[in-house]
DOKEGU-754715 format. One line per field, with one value per residue (C-alpha): z, x, y; residue in three letters; residue number from 1. Coordinates in steps of 0.1 Angstrom, whole numbers. Each point is the difference from the previous one (the first is absolute). Layout:
BEGIN
z	(Z; ...)
x	(X; ...)
y	(Y; ...)
code	(ala; ...)
pos	(NUM; ...)
END
This chain:
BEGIN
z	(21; -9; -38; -6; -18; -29; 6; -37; 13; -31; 15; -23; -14; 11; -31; 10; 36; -17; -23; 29; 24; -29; -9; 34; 5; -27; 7; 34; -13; -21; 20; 25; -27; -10; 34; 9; -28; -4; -34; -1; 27; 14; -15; -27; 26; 17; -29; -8; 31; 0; -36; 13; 32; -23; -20; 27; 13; -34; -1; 36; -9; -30; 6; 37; 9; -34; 0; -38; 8; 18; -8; 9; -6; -4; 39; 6; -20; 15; 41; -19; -13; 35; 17; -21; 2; 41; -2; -23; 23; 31; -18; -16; 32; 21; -24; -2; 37; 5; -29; 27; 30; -14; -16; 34; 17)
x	(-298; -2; 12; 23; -14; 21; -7; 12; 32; 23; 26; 34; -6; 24; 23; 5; 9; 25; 18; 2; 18; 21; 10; 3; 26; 18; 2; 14; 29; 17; 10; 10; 22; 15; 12; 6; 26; 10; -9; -7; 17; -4; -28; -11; -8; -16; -22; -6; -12; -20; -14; -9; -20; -23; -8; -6; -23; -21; -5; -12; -28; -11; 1; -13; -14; -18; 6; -9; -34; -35; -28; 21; 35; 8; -3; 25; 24; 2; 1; 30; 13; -4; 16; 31; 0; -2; 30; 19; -6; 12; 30; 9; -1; 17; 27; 3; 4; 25; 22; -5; 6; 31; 19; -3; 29)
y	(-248; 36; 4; 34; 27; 16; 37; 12; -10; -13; -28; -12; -35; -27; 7; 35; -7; -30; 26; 31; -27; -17; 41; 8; -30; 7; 40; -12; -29; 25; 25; -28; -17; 33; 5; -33; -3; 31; -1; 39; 28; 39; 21; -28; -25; 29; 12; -40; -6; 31; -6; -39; 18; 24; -30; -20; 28; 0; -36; 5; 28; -18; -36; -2; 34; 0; 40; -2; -17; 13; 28; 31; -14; 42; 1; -31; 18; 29; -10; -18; 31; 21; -30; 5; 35; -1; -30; 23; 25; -13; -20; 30; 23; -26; -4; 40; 3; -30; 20; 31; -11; -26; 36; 15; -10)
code	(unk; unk; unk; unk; unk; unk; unk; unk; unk; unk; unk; unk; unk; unk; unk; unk; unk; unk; unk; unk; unk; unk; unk; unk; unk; unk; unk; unk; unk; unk; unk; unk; unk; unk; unk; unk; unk; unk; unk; unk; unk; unk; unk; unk; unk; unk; unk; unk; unk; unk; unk; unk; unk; unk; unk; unk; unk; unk; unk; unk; unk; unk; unk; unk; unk; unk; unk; unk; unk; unk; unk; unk; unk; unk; unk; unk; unk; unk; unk; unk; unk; unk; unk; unk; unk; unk; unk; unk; unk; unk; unk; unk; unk; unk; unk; unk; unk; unk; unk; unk; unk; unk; unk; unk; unk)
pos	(1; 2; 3; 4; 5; 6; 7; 8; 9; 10; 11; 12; 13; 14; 15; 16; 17; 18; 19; 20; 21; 22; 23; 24; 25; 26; 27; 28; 29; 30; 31; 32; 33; 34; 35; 36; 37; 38; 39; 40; 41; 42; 43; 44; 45; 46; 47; 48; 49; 50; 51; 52; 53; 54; 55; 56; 57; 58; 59; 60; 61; 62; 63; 64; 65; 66; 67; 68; 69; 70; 71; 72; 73; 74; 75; 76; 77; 78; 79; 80; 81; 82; 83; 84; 85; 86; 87; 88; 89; 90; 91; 92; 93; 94; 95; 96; 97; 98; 99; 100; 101; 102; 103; 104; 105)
END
C-alpha cells in the first residue's frame, strides 16, 4: 500500500478535534435551551442567538479549518475577510431592497 505524503500540511491533533466538537455542541444546546424554555425573549434571544452563531463560527475557523495554522496563514485570512465582505454585501443589499420594495405599496 501506498503511504500518504504530508506535503507541509499541519493537521489538528485528536485533542483539538475533541475540544472544537465538545465547543461546537455546547455553542449549539444553548441557544436551543434558551428557546426551548423560554428562558430569554425578543431582541436578547435574538442577539444570544446571534452572539452563540459568531462563536460557533470561530471555533469553526480555528479548530477544524486550522485558519490560524500553515506557511502563509496571511492569505487564509484574508479570502476569509473578502468572503465576509461579499456575504455582507449581498445580505446587506438584499435586506436594503426588501425594505424598498415592502414601503412601496
Amino acid at each position: 500500500m501506498a503511504q500518504h505524503e504530508n506535503h507541509g500540511e499541519n493537521h489538528g491533533t485528536f485533542k483539538s478535534y475533541v475540544t472544537g466538537f465538545v465547543l461546537s455542541i455546547i455553542l449549539t444546546i444553548i441557544p436551543l435551551v434558551l428557546v426551548m424554555n423560554h428562558i430569554l425573549t425578543g431582541t436578547a434571544l435574538v442577539v444570544t442567538i446571534m452572539l452563540m452563531a459568531v462563536a460557533q463560527l470561530f471555533v469553526q475557523l480555528f479548530f477544524f479549518m486550522h485558519i490560524r495554522e500553515g506557511e502563509k496563514p496571511r492569505y487564509n485570512v484574508q479570502a476569509l475577510v473578502l468572503g465576509a465582505v461579499i456575504v455582507f454585501t449581498i445580505v446587506a443589499g438584499s435586506m436594503w431592497i426588501m425594505t424598498f420594495n415592502s414601503q412601496v405599496q
